[in-house]
C-alpha positions in Angstrom: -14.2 -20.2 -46.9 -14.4 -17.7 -44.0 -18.2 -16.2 -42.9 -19.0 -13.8 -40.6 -22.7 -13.2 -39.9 -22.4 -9.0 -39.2 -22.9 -7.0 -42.0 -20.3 -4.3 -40.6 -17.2 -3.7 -43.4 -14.9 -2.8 -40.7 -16.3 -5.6 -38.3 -15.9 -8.4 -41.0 -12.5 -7.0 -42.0 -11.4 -7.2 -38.7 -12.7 -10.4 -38.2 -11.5 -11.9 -41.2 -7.9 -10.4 -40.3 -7.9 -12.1 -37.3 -8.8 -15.4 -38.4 -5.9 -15.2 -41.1 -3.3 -14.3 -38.5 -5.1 -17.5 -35.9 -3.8 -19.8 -38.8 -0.5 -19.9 -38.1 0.9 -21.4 -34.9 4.0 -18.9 -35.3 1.6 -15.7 -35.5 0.2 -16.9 -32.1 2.9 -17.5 -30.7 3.9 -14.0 -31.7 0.8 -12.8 -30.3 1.7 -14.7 -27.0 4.8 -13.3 -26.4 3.2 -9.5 -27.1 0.3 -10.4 -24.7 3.1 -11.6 -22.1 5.2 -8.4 -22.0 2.1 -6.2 -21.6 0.8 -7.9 -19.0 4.1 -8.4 -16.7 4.4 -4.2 -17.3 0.4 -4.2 -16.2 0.9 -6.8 -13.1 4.9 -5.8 -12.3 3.9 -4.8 -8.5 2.0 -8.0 -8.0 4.7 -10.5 -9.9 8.0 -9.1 -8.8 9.7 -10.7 -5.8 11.6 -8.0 -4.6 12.0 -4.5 -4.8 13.8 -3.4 -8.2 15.5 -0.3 -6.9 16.9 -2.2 -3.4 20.2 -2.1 -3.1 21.9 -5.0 -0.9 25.7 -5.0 -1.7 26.3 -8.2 0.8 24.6 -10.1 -2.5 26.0 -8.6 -5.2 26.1 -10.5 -8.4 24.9 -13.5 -6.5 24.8 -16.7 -9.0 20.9 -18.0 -10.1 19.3 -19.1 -7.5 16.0 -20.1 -5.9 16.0 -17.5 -3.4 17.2 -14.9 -7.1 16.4 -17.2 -10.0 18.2 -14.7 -12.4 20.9 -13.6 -9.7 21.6 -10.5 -8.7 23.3 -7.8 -10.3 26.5 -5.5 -9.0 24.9 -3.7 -6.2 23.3 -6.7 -5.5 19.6 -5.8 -7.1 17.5 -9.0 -8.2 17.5 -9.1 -11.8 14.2 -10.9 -12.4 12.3 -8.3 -10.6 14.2 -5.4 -12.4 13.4 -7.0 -15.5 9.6 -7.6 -15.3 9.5 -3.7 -14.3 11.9 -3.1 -17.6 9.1 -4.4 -19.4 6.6 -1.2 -18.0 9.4 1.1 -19.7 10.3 -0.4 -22.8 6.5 -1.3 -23.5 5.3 2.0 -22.9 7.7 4.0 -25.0 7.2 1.8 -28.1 3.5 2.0 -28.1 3.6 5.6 -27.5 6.6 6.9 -29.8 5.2 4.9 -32.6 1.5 6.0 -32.2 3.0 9.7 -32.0 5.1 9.1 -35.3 2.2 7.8 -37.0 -0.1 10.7 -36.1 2.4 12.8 -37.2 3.2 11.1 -40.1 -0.3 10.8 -41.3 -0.6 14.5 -41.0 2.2 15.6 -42.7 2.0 12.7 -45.6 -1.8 13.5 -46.2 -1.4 17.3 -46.3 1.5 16.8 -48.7 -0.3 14.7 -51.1 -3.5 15.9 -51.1 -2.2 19.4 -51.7 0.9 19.1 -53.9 2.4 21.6 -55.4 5.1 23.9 -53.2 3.4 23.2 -50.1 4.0 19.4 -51.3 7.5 19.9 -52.1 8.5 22.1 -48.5 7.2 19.3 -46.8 9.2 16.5 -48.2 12.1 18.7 -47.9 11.7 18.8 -44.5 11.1 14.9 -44.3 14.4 14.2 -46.1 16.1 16.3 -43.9 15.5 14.0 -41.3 15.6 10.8 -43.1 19.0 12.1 -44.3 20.4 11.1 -40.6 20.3 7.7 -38.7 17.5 7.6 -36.3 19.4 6.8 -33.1 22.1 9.5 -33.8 19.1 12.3 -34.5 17.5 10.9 -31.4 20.6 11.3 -29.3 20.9 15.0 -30.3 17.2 15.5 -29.2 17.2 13.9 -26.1 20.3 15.6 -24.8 19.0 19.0 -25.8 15.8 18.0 -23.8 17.7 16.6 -20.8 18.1 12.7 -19.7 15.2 10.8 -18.8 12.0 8.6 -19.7 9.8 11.8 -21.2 12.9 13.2 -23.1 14.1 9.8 -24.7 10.2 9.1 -26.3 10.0 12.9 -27.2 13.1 12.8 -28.8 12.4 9.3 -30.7 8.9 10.1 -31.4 10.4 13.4 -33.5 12.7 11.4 -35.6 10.6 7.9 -36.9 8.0 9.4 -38.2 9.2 10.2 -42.1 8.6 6.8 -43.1 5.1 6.8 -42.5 4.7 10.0 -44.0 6.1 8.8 -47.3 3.7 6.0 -47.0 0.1 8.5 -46.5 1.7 10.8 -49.2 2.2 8.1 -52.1 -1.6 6.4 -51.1 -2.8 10.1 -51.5 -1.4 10.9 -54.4 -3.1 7.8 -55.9 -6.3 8.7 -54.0 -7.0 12.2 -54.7 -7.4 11.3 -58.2 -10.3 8.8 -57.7 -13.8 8.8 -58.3 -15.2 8.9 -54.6 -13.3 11.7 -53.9 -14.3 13.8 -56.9 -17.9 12.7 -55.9 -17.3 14.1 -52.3 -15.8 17.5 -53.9 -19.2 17.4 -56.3 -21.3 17.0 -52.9 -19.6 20.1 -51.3 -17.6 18.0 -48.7 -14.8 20.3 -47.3 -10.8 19.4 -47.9 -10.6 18.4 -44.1 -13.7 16.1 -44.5 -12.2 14.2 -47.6 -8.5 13.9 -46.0 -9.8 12.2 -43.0 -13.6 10.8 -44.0 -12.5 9.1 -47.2 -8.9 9.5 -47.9 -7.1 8.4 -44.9 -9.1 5.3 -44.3 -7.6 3.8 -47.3 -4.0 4.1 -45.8 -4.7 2.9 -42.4 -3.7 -0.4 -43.6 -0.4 0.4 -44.4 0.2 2.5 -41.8 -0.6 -0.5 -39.4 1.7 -2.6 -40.8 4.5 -0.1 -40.7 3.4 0.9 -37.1 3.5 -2.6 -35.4 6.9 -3.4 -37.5 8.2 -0.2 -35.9 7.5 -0.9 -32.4 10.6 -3.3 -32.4 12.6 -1.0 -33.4 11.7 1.6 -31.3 12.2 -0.9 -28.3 15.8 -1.0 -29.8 17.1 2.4 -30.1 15.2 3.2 -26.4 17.3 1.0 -25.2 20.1 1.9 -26.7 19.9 5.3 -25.8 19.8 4.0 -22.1 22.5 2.7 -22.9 24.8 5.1 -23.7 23.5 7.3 -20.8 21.0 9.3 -22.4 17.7 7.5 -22.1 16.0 5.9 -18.6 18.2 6.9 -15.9 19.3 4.6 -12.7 17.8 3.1 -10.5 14.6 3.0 -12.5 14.3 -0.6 -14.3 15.3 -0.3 -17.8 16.5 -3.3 -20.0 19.0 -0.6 -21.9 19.9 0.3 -18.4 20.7 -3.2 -17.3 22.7 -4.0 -20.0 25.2 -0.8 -19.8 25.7 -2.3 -15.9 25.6 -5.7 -16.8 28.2 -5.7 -19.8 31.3 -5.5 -17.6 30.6 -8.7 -16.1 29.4 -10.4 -19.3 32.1 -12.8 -19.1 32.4 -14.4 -15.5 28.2 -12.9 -14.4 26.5 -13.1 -18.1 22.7 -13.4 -16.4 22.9 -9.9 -16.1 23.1 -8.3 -19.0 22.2 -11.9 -21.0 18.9 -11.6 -19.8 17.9 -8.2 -20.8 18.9 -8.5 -24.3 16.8 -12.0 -24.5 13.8 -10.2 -23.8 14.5 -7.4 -26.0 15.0 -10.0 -29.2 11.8 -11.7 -28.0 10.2 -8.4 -28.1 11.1 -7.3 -31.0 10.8 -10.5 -32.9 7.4 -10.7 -31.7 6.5 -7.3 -33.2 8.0 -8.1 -36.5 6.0 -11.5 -36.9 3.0 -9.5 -36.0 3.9 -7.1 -38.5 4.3 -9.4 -41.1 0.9 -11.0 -40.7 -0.6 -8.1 -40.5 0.8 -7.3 -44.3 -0.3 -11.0 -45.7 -3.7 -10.4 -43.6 -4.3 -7.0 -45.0 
């Protein structure tokens, strides 16, 4: 049986969370790969052999070598150093997108069902609305009204993922609003705002977690995606969406370069869901 010597609930939770998830050899290895992406966006400047944007067309999609152990690509760009920079872009749009769709989910989920009633119902109008069209098709629409790039493409995604965890705060609130504690915090004159965020929301963190780290996968997917099409990170800046569009055309006789790209963004994202999933059996 698991002890931990603090008496803090949130200390021993977390604690106790992590210890569940250091039992499995696959949840570490999950953890590894997670720790490994951050730190190659982190360190990028230090670890990369060449410059990712140089272009030397005399070595253009040059065969893996030791001088380019991933080749070059067709304006003759080493890939190994364009991918560890990939990693800043990807990496930083699915921590950010996701931690923007679950503030705004959290507001719109807990102000729908704590207050109910028409307010309740215009709200999950609204959220239908967008769930009612596939996120990468609503997120193209966005980012080409707000114009190509990095800032557009996690604006754009960070507007369309966040019904799901909406639906999520609303159903716990529901349930929650109705409880005890909460009636006690009404009886000791606590205000709505105090209730929603001191007592309610707490309870759907957990969820909302799980939901979060699951999402970040998927967010790494449709980013790159929407590079890919044209409409996300823009050339020359490293982008694994972006080296796949150039890479795809030489899939056949140069596979490294768009191959390796789309290895690292299954890694990613099966690292995310594995951490996702332990986070659910943990929690």
């Amino acid at each position: 049986m698991l002890k931990f010597k603090t008496e803090s609930p949130r200390v021993r939770e977390f604690l106790f969370t992590l210890a569940i998830i250091k039992r499995s050899k696959v949840n570490l290895a999950a953890l590894g790969i997670i720790a490994a992406f951050y730190l190659m966006a982190v360190f990028a400047p230090w670890l990369t052999p060449y410059d990712p944007t140089k272009v030397d067309v005399t070595n253009k999609l040059a065969m893996p070598s030791l001088e380019h152990p991933l080749g070059t690509d067709h304006l003759g760009r080493d890939v190994l150093s364009r991918l560890i920079y990939g990693a800043r872009t990807s990496m930083f749009i699915g921590i950010v997108v996701v931690v923007t769709q679950s503030i705004i989910g959290i507001l719109v989920g807990l102000t729908a069902g704590y207050a109910g009633g028409k307010l309740d119902e215009l709200l999950m109008r609204i959220t239908d609305m967008f769930m009612a069209f596939p996120r990468l098709i609503l997120a193209m629409l966005f980012a080409y009204i707000l114009g190509r790039g990095i800032f557009s493409a996690t604006f754009a995604l960070s507007l369309v993922g966040w019904t799901s965890v909406a639906r999520l705060v609303r159903s716990v609130a529901i349930v929650e609003k109705e409880k005890e504690y909460v009636t006690a915090a009404k009886v000791l004159g606590k205000s709505d705002f105090q209730i929603l965020f001191g007592e309610i929301l707490p309870n759907a963190l957990h969820p909302v977690m799980v939901t979060a780290t699951l999402g970040i996968g998927g967010t790494i997917v449709i980013a790159a995606g929407l590079s890919f099409i044209g409409v996300g990170v823009q050339p020359p800046t490293p982008d694994w969406g972006v080296m796949i569009s150039d890479g795809y055309r030489f899939l056949m006789d140069q596979p490294w370069v768009a191959l390796s790209p789309g290895v690292l963004i299954m890694l990613a994202v099966l690292g995310f869901n594995i951490l996702g999933d332990a986070l659910r059996d943990a929690l």
